[in-house]
C-alpha positions as a Markdown table, in Angstrom:
| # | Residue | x | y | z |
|---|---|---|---|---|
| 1 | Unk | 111.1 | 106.1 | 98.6 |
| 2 | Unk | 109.1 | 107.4 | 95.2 |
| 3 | Unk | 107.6 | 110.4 | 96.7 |
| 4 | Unk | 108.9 | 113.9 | 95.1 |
| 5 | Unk | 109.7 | 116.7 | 98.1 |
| 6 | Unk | 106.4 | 118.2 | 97.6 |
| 7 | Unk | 104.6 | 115.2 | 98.1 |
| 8 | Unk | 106.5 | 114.4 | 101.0 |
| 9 | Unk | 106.1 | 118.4 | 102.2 |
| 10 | Unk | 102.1 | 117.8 | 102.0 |
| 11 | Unk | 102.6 | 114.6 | 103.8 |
| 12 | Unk | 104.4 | 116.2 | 106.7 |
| 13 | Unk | 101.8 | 118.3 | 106.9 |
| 14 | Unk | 98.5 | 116.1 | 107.2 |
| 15 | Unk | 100.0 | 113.9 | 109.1 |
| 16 | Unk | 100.4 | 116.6 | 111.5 |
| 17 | Unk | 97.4 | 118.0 | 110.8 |
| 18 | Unk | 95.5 | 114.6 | 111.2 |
| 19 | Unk | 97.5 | 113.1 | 113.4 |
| 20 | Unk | 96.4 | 109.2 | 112.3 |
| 21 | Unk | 96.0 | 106.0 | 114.5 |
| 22 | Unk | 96.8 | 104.0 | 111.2 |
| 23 | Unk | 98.0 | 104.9 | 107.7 |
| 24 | Unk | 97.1 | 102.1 | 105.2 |
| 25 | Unk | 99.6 | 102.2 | 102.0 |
| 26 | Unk | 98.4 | 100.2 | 99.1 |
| 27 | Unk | 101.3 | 99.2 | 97.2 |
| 28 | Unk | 105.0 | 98.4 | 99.1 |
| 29 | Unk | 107.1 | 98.2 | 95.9 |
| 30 | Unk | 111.0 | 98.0 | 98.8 |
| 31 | Unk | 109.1 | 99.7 | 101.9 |
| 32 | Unk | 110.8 | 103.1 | 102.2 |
| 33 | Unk | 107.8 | 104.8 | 102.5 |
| 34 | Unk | 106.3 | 101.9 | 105.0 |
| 35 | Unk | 109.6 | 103.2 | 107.0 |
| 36 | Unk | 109.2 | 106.7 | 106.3 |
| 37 | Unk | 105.8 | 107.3 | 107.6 |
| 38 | Unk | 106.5 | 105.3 | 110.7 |
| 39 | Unk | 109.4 | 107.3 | 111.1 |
| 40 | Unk | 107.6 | 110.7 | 110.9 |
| 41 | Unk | 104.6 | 109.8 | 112.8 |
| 42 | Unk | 106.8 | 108.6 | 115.4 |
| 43 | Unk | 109.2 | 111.7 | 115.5 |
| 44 | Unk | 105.5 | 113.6 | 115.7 |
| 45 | Unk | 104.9 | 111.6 | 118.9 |
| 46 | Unk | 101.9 | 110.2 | 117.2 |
| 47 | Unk | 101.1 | 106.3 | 118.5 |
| 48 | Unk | 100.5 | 105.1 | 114.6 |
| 49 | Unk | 100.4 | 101.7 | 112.9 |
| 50 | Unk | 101.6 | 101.2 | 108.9 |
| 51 | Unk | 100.0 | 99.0 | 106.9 |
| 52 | Unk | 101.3 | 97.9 | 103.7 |
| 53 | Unk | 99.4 | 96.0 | 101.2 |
| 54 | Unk | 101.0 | 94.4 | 98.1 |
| 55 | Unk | 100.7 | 91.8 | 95.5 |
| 56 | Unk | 104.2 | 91.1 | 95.8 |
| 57 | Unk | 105.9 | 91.6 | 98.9 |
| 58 | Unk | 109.3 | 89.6 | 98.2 |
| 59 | Unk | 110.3 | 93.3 | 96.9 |
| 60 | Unk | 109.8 | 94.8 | 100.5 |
| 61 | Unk | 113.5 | 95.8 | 101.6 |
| 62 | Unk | 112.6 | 96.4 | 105.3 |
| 63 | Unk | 114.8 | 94.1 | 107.7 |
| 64 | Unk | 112.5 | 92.3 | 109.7 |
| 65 | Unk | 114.5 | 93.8 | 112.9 |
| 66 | Unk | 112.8 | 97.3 | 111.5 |
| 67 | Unk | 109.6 | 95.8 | 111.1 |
| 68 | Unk | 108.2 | 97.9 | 114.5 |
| 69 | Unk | 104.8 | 99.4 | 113.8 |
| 70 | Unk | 104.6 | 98.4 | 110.2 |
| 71 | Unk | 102.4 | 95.5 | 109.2 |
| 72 | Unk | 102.2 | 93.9 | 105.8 |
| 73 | Unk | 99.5 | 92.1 | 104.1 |
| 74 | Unk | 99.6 | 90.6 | 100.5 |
| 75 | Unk | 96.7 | 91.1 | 97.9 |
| 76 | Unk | 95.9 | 92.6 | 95.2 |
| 77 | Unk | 94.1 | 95.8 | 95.4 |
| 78 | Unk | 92.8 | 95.6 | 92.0 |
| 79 | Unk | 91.3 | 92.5 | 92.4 |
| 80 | Unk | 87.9 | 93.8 | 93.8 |
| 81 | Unk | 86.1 | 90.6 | 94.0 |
| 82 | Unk | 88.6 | 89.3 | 97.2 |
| 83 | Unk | 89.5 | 86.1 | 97.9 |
């Protein structure tokens, strides 16, 4: 995961805060932090879905076994003109 401890402190915190039906992350680079927010949410007892968007998923590390309430969609999210 590429999130420093105060990042993930603030995190922590919103989610709790917030408590989200869905975090969207746009860019997957191996998935830890797919995992990781999954992870939290679900120790939270928040019911949330993880979506990960990337240009290149082959990089995604996440078994597909571990794949539970994480999605993942490839695009480009600097390509604003779509599809």
């Amino acid at each position: 995961m590429l999130k420093d401890p105060d990042t993930q402190a603030v995190y922590h915190d919103m989610l709790w805060e917030l408590r989200p039906r869905t975090i969207v992350e746009l860019g997957v680079y191996n998935g830890g932090s797919l995992a990781w927010f999954r992870d939290l949410t679900k120790i939270m007892g928040i019911d949330c879905q993880v979506i990960g968007i990337d240009r290149d998923l082959s990089r995604c590390q996440i078994p597909a076994s571990d794949m539970e309430n994480i999605t993942l969609h490839q695009g480009d999210c600097s390509d604003l003109t779509g599809p």
